[in-house]
C-alpha positions in Angstrom: 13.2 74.2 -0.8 9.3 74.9 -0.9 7.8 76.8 -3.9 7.0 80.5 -2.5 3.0 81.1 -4.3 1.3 84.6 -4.8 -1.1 85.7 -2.3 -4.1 85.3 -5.1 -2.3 81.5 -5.9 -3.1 80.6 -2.0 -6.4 82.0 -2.3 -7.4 80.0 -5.3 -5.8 76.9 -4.0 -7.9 77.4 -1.2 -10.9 77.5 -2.3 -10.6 74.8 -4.7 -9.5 72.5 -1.5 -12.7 74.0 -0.2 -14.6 72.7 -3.4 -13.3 68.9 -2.7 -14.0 69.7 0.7 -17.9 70.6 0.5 -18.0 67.1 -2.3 -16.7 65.2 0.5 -18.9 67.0 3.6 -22.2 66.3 1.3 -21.3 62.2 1.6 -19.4 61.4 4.5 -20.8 62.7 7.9 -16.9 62.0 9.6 -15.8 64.7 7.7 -17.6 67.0 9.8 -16.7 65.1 12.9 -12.7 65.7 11.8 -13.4 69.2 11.6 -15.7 70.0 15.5 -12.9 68.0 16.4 -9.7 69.8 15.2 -12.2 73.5 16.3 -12.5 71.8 19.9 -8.4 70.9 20.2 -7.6 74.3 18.4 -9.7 76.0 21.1 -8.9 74.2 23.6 -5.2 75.3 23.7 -6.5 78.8 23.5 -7.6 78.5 27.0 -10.5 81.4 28.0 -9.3 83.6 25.5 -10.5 81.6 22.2 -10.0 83.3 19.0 -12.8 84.9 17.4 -12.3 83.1 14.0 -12.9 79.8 16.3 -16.3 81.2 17.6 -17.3 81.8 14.1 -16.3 78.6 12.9 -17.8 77.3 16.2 -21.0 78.7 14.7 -21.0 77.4 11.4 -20.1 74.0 12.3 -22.7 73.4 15.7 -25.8 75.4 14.0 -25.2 75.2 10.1 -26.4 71.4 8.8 -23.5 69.6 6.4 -25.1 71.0 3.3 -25.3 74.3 4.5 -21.8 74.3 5.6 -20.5 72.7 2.5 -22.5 75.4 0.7 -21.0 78.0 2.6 -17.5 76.5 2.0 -18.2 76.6 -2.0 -19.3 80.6 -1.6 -17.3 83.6 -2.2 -18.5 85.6 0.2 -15.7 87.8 2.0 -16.8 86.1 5.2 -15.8 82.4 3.7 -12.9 83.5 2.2 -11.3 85.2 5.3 -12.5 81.9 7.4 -10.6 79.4 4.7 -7.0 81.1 6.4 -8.3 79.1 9.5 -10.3 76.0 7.8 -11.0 73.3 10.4 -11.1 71.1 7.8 -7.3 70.0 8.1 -6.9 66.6 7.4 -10.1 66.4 5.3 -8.0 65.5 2.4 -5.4 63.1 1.3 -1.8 64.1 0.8 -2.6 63.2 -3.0 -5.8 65.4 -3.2 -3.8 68.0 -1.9 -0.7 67.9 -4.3 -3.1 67.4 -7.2 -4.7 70.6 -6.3 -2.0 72.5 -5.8 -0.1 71.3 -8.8 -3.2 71.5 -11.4 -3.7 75.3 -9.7 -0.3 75.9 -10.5 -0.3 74.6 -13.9 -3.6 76.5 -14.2 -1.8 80.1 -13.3 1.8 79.3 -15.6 -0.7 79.0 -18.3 -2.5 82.2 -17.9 0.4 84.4 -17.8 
């Protein structure tokens, strides 16, 4: 059975997936490749009716350069941390990278209570 997480536990798991994201985005060009890529499939099912989120992620990904983006994806703005619910970036890390995350995030939160 999968763990259940607070709300504030997603968030911060998010955002540090975001961290090793923007690392990754800085070297590695394909990265934001994977991510146009998984925007253009995820819109394309949406037919003429695309999502809003999409159009802004559309935005950041087609106008923003990768350091720009991977700064934005480091921020804490409101608008980057409503956009990580609906991160293109799936598949921008390993399996491993993300149970690491998640468990040192975990670890991180048992010990603060």
């Amino acid at each position: 059975m999968a763990q259940q997480h607070s709300h504030a536990l997603i968030d911060c798991i998010n955002a540090e997936q975001d961290r090793v994201i923007a690392r990754k985005l800085r070297r590695h060009p394909r990265v934001l490749r994977l991510a146009q890529a998984n925007l253009r499939r995820w819109s394309a099912r949406d037919g003429k009716r695309v999502r809003p989120v999409f159009a802004e992620w559309k935005r950041i990904l087609y106008y923003l350069n990768r350091s720009e983006i991977a700064d934005f994806l480091v921020s804490e703005t409101p608008m980057c941390r409503r956009l990580r619910q609906s991160s293109p970036f799936a598949g921008a890390l390993s399996e491993a990278e993300v149970s690491k995350i998640r468990r040192n995030m975990v670890v991180e939160e048992l010990a603060s209570r």
